[in-house]
C-alpha atoms as an extended CHARMM CRD file, in Angstrom:
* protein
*
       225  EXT
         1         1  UNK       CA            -32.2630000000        6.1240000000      -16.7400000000  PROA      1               0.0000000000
         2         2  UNK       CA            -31.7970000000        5.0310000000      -13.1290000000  PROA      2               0.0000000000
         3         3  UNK       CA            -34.2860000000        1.8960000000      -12.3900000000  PROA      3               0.0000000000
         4         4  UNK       CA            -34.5250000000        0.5130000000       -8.9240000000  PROA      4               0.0000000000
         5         5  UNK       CA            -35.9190000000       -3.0510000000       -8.8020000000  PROA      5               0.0000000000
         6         6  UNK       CA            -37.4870000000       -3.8000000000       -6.2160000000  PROA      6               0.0000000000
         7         7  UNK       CA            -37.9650000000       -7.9270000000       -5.7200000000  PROA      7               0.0000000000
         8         8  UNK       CA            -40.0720000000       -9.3630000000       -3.4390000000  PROA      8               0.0000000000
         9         9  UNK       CA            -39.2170000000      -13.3310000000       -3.6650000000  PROA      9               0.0000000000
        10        10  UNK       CA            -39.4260000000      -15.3940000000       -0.5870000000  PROA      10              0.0000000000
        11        11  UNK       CA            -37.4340000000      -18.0280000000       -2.1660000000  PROA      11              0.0000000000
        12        12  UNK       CA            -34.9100000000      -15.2210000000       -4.4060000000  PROA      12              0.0000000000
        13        13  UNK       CA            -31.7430000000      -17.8260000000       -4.4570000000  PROA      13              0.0000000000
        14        14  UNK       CA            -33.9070000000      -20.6550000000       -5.4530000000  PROA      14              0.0000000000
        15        15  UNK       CA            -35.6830000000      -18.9430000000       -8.4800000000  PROA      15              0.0000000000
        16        16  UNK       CA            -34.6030000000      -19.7790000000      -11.6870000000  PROA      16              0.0000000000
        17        17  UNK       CA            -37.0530000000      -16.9520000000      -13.3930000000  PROA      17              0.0000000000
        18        18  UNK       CA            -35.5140000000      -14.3870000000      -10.7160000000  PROA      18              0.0000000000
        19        19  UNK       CA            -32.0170000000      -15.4430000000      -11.4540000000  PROA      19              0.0000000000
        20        20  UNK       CA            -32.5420000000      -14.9560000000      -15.0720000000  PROA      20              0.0000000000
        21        21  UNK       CA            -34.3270000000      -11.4950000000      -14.7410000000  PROA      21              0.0000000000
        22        22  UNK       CA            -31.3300000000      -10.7360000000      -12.4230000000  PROA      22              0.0000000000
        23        23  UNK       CA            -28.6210000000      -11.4390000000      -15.6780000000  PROA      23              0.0000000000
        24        24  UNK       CA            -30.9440000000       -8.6900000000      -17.5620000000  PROA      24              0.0000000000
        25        25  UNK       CA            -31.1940000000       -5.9740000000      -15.1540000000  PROA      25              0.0000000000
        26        26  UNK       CA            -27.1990000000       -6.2730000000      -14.9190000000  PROA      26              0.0000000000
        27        27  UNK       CA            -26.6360000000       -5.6860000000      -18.2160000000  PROA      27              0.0000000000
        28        28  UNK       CA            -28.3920000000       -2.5120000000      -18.2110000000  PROA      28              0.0000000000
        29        29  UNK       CA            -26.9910000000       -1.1860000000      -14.9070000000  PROA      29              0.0000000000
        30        30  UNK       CA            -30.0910000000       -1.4590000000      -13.2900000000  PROA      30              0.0000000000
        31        31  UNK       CA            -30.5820000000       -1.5880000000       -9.6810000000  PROA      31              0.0000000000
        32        32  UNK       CA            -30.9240000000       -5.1080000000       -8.0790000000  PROA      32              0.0000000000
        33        33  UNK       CA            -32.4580000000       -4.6210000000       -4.8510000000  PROA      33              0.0000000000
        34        34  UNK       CA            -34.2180000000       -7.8770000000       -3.0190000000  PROA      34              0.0000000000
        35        35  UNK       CA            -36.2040000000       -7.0980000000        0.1960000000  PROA      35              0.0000000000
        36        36  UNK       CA            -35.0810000000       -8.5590000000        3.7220000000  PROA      36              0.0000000000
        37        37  UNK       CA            -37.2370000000       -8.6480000000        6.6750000000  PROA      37              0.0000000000
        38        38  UNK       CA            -34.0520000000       -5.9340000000        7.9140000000  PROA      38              0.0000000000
        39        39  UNK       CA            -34.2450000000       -2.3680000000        6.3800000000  PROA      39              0.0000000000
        40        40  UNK       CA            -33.7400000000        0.9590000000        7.3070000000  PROA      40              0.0000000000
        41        41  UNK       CA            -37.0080000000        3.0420000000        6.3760000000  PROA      41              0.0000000000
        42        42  UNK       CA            -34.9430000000        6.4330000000        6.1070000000  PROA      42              0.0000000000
        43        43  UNK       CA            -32.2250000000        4.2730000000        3.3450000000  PROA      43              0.0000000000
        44        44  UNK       CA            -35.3200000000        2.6970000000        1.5270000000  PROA      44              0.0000000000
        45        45  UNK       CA            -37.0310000000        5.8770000000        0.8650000000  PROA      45              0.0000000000
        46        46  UNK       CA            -33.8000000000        7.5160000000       -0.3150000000  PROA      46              0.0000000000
        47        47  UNK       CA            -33.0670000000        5.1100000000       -2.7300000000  PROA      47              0.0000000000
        48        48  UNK       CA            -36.5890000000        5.6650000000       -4.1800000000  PROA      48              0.0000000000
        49        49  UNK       CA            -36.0190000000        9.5260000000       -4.3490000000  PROA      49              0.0000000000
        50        50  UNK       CA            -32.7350000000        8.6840000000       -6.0930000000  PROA      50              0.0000000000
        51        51  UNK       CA            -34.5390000000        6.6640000000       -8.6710000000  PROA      51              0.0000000000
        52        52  UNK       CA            -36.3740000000        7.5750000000      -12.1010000000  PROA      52              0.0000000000
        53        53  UNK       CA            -38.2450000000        3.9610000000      -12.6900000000  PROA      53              0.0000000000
        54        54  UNK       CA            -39.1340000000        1.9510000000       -9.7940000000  PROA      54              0.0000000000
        55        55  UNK       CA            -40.1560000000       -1.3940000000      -10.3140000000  PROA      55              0.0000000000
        56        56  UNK       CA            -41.5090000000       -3.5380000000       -7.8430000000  PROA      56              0.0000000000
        57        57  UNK       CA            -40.9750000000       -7.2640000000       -9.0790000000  PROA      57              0.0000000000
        58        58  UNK       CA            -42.5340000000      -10.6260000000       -6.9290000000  PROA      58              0.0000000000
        59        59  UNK       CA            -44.2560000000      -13.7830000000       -8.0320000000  PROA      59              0.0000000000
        60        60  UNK       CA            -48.0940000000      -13.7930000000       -7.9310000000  PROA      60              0.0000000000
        61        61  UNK       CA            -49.4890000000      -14.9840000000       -4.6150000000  PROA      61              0.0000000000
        62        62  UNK       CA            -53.2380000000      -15.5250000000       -4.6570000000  PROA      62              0.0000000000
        63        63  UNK       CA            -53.5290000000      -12.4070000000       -7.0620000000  PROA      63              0.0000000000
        64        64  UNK       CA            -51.3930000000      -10.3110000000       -4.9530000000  PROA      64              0.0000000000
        65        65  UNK       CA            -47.6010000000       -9.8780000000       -4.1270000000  PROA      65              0.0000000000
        66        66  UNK       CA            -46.0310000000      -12.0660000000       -1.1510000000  PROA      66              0.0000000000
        67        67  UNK       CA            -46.5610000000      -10.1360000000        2.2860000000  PROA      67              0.0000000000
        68        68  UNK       CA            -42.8730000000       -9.0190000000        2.3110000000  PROA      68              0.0000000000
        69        69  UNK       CA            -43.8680000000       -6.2570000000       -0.4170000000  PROA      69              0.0000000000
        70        70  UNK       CA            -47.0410000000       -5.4920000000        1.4840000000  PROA      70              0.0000000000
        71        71  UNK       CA            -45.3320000000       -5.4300000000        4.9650000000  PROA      71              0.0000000000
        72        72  UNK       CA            -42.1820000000       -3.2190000000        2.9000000000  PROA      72              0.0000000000
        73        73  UNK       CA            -45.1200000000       -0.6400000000        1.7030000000  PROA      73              0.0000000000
        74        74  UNK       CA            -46.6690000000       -0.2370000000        4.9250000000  PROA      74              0.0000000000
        75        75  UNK       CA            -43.5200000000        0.8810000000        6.4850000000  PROA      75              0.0000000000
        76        76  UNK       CA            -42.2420000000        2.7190000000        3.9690000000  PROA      76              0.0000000000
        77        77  UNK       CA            -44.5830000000        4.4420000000        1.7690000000  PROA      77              0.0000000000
        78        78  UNK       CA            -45.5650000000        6.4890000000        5.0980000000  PROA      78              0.0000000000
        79        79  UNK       CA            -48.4230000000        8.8740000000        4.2380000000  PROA      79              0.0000000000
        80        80  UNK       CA            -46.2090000000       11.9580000000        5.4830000000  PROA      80              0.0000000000
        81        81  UNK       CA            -43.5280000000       10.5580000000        2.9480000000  PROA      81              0.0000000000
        82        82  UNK       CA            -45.7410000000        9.1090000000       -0.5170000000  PROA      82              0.0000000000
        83        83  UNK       CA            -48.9950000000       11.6330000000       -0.2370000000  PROA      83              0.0000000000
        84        84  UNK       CA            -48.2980000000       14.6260000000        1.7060000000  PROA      84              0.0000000000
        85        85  UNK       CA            -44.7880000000       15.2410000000        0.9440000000  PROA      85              0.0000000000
        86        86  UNK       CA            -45.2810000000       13.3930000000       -2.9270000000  PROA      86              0.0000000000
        87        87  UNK       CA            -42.0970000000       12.8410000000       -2.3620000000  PROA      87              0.0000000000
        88        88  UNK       CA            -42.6270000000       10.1320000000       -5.3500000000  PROA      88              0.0000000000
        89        89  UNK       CA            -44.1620000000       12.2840000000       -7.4340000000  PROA      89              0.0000000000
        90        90  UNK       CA            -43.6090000000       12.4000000000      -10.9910000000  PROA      90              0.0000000000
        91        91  UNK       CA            -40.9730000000        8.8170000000      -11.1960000000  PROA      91              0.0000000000
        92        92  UNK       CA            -42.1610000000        5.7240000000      -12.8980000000  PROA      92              0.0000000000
        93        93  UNK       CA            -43.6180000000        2.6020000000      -11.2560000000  PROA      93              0.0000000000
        94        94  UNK       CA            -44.3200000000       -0.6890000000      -12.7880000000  PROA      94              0.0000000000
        95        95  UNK       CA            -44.6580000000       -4.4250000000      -11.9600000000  PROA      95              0.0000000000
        96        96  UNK       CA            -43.0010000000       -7.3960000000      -13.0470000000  PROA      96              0.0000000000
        97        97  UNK       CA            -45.2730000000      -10.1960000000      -12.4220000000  PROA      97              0.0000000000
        98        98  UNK       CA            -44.0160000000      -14.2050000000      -12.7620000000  PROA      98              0.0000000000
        99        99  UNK       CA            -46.7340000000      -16.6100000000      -12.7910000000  PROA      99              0.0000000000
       100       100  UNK       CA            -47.0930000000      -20.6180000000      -13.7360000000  PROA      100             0.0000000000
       101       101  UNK       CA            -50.2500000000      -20.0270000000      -14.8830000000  PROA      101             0.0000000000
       102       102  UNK       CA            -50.6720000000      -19.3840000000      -18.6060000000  PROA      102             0.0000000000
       103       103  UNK       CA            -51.5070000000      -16.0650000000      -20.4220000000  PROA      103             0.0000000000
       104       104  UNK       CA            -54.8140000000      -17.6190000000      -22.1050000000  PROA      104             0.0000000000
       105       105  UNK       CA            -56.4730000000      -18.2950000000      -18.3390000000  PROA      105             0.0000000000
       106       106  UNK       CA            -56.1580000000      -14.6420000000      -17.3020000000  PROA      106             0.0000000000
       107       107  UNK       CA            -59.7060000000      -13.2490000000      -19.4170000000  PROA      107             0.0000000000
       108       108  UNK       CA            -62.7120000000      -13.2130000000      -19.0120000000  PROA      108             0.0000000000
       109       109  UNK       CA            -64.5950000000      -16.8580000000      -19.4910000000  PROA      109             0.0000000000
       110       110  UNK       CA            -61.0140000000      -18.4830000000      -18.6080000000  PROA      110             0.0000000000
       111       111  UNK       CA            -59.7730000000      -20.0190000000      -16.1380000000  PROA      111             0.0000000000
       112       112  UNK       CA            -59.0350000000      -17.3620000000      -14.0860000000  PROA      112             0.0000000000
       113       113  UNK       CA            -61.6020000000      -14.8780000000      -14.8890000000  PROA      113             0.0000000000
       114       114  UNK       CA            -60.0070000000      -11.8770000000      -14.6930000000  PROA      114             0.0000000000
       115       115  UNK       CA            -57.6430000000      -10.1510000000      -16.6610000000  PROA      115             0.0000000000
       116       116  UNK       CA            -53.9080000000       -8.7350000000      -15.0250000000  PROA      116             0.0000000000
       117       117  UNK       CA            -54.9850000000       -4.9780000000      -15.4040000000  PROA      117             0.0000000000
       118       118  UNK       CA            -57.9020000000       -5.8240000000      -13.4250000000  PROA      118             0.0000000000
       119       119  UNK       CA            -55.8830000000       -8.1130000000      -10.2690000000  PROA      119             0.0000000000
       120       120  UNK       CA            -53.6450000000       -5.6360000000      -10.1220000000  PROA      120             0.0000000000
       121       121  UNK       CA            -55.3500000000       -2.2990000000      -10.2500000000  PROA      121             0.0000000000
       122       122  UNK       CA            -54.9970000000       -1.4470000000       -6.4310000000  PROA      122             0.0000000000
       123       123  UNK       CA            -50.8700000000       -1.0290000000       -7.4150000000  PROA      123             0.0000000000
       124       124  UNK       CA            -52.4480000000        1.5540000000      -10.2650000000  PROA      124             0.0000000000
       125       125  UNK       CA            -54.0920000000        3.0890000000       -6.8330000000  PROA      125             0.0000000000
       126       126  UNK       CA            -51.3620000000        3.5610000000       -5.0280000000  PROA      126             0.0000000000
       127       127  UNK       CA            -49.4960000000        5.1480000000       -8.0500000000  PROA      127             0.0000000000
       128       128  UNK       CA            -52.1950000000        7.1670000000       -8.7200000000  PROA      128             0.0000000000
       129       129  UNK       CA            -52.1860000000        8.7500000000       -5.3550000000  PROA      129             0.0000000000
       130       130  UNK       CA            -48.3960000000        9.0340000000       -4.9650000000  PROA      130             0.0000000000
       131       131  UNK       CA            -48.2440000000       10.6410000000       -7.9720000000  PROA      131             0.0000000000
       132       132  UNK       CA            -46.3540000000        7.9860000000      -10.0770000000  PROA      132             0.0000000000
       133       133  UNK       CA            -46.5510000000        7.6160000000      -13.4970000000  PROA      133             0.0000000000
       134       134  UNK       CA            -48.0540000000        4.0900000000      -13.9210000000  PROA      134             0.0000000000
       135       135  UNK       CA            -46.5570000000        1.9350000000      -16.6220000000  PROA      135             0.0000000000
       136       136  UNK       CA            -48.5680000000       -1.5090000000      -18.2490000000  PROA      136             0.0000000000
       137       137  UNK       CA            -47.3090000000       -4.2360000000      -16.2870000000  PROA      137             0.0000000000
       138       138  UNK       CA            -44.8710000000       -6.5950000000      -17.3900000000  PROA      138             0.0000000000
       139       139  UNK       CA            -45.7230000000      -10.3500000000      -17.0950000000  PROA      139             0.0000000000
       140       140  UNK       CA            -43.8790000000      -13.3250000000      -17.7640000000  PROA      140             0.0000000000
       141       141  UNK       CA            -45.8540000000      -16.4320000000      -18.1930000000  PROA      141             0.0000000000
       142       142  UNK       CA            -44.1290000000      -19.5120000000      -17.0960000000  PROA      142             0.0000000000
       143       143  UNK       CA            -40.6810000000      -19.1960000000      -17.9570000000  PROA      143             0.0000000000
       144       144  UNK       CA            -39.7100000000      -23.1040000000      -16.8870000000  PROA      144             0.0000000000
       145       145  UNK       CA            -41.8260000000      -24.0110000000      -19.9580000000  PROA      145             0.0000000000
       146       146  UNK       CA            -39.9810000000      -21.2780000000      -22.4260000000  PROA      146             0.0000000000
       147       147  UNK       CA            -37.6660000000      -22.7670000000      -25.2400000000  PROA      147             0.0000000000
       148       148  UNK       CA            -34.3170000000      -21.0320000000      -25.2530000000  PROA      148             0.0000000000
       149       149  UNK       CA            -35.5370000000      -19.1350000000      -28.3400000000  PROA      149             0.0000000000
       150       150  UNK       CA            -38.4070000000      -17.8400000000      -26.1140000000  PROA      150             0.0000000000
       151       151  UNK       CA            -36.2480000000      -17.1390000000      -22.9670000000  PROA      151             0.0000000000
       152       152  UNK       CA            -33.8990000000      -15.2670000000      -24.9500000000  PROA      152             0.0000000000
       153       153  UNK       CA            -36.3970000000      -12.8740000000      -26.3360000000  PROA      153             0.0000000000
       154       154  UNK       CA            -37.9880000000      -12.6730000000      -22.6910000000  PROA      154             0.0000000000
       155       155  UNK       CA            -34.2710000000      -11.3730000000      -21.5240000000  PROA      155             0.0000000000
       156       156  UNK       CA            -34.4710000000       -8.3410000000      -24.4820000000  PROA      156             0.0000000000
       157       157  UNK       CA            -38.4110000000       -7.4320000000      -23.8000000000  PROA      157             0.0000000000
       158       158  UNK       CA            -37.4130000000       -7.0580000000      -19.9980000000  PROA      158             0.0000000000
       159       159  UNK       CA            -34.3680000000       -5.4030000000      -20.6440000000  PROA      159             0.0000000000
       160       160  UNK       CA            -36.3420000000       -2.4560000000      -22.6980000000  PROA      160             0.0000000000
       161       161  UNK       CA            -38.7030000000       -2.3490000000      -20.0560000000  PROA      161             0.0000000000
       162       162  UNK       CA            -36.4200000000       -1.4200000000      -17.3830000000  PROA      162             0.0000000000
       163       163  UNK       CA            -34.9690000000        1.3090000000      -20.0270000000  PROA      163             0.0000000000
       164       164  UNK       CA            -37.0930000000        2.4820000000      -22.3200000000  PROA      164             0.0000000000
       165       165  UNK       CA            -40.2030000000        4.6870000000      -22.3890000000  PROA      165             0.0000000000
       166       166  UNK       CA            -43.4140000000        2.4780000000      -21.8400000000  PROA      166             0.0000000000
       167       167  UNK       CA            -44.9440000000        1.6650000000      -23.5690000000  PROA      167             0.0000000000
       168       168  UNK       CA            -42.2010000000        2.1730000000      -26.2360000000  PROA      168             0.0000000000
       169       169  UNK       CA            -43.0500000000        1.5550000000      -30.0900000000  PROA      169             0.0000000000
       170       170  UNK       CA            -41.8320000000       -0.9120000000      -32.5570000000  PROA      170             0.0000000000
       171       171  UNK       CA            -38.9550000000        1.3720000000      -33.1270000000  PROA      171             0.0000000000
       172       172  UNK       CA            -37.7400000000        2.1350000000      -30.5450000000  PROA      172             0.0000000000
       173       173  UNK       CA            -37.6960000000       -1.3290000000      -29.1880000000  PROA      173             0.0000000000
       174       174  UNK       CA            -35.8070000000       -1.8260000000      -32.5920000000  PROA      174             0.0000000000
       175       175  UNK       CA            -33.2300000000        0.9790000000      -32.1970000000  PROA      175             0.0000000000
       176       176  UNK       CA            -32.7710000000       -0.1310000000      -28.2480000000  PROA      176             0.0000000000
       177       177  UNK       CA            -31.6900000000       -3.5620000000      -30.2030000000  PROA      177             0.0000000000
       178       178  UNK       CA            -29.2790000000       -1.8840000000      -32.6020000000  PROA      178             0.0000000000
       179       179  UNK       CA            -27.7700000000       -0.1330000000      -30.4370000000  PROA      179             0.0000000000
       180       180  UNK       CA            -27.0120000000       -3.0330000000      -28.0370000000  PROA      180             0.0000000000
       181       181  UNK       CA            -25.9100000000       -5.0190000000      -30.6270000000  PROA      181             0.0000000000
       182       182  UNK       CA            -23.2010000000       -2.1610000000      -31.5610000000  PROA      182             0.0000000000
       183       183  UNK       CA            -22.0410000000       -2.3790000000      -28.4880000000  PROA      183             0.0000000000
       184       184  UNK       CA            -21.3610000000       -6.0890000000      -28.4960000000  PROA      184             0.0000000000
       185       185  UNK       CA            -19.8050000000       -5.7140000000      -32.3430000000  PROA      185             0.0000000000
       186       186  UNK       CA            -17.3540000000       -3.0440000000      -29.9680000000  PROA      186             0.0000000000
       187       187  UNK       CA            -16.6690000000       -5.5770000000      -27.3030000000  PROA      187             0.0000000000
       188       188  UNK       CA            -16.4100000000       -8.8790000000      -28.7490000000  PROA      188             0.0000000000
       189       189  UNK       CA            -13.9550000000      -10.5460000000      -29.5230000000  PROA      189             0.0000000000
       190       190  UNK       CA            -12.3350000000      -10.6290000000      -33.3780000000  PROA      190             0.0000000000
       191       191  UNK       CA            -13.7100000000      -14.4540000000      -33.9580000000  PROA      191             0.0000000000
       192       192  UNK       CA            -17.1010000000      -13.1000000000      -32.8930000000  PROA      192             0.0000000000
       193       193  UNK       CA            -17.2840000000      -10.0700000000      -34.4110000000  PROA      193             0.0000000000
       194       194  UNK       CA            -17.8420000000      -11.2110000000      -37.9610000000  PROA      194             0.0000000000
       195       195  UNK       CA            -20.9170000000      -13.3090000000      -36.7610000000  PROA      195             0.0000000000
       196       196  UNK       CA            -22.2830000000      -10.5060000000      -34.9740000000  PROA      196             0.0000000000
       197       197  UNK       CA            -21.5610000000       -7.6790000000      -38.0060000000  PROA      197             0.0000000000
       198       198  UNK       CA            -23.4620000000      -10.3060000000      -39.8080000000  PROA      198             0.0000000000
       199       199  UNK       CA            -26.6840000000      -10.6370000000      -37.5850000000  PROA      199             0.0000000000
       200       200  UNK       CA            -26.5350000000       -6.2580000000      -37.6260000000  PROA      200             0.0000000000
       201       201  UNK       CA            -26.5780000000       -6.0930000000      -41.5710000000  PROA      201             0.0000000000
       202       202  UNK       CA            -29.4530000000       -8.4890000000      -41.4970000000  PROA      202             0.0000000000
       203       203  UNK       CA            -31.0760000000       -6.5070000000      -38.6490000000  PROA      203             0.0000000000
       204       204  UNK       CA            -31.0270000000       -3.8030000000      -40.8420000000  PROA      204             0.0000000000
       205       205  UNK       CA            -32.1020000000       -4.9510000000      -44.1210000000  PROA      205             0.0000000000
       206       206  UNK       CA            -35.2510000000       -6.1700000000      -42.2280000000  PROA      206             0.0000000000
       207       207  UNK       CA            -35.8430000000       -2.6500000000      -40.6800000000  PROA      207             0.0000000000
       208       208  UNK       CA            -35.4080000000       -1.0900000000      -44.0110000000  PROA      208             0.0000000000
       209       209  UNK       CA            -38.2400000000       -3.9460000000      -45.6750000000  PROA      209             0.0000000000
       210       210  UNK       CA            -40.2730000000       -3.1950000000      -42.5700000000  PROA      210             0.0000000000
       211       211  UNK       CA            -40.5030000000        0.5000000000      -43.1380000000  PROA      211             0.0000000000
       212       212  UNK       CA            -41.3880000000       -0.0950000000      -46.5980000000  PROA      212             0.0000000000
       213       213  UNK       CA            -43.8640000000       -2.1610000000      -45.6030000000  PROA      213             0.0000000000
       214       214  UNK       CA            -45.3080000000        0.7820000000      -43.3520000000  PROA      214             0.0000000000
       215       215  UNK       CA            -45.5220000000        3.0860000000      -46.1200000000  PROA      215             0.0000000000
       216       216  UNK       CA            -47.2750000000        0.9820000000      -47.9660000000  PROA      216             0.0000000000
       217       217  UNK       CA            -49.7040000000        0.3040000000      -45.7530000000  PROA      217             0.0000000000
       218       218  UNK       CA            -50.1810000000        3.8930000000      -44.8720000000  PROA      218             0.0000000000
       219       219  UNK       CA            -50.6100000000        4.7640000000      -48.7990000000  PROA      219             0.0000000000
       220       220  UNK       CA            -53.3870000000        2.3490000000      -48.8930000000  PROA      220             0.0000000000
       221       221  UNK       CA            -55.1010000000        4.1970000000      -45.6270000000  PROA      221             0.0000000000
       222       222  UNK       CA            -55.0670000000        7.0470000000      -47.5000000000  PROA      222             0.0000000000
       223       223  UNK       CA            -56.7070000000        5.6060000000      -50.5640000000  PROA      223             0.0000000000
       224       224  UNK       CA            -59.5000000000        4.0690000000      -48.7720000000  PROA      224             0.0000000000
       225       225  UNK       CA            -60.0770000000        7.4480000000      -47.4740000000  PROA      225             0.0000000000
């Protein structure tokens, strides 16, 4: 799948959470592409048309994106270009969202009051009228205050975002997983690769418990009915 990220970060080099969502979107090939206050409209459009999954990516502002995005959109998302001609039509868009504001506080009765489908249902607009498939928004809650453990598994959830169908199952996020990890066993080095071989026989073993687990729970289902 070709995915086009598009990052809106007034402060990109400074970002730790930016730089770390940059190391994922390289190891899946995806596009990297920050905004400037410089761009050519006619080059930014084409590089949407040439794109499956766009994802626009920025840190929340005041429930919004920073005005680079906003002043990018006006520009380019003509309505010649994104209505009339749909040029967009039928492509992916979703939003990855960092905040420093923790994923309790956005509900209603919390701190914030609102939830994130609800601040951010004018970008569900604008798909909506372009034509774009609109995928659930991807958030990541403040990463400075993530253990390693937690960071790590942030890197593999935004990985499969930018990749997989959305929103994908249990499955497939575990196949995506398997499959990655193959490719490492491939790659690695020989110390390594006994470690890793390891980890993927485990992996498996789980999956196999897991889908007898499923069954189970299905069988009952079916008795209560």
């Amino acid at each position: 799948m070709q995915t086009l990220i598009i990052v809106a970060h007034p402060q990109l080099a400074e970002s730790s959470t930016q730089q770390f969502l940059r190391r994922g979107a390289e190891l899946v090939a995806a596009t990297w592409h920050p905004l400037t206050q410089n761009f050519t409209i006619a080059a930014e459009q084409s590089q949407l048309q040439a794109a499956q999954r766009i994802i626009w990516q920025f840190p929340l502002y005041w429930y919004s994106a920073p005005a680079m995005l906003k002043a990018w959109q006006d520009q380019v998302l003509t309505s010649k270009f994104a209505i009339q001609q749909q040029a967009l039509a039928g492509k992916e868009l979703g939003l990855v969202v960092t905040t420093n504001t923790p994923a309790r506080d956005y509900q209603s009765g919390a701190a914030e009051q609102f939830t994130f489908a609800e601040l951010l249902r004018p970008y569900q607009a604008l798909a909506n009228k372009s034509g774009l498939h609109w995928l659930p928004p991807f958030i990541v809650h403040q990463f400075s205050y993530q253990t390693d453990i937690q960071q790590q598994q942030l890197l593999i959830a935004y990985q499969q975002y930018l990749t997989l169908a959305q929103p994908a199952t249990f499955a497939e996020r575990q196949q995506w997983f398997e499959q990655r990890l193959q490719q490492m066993i491939a790659q690695a080095p020989a110390a390594q690769r006994t470690q890793l071989e390891l980890m993927q026989n485990e992996l498996i073993n789980k999956r196999d418990d897991l889908a007898e687990l499923r069954w189970t729970v299905e069988q009952m289902r079916e008795a209560d009915d």
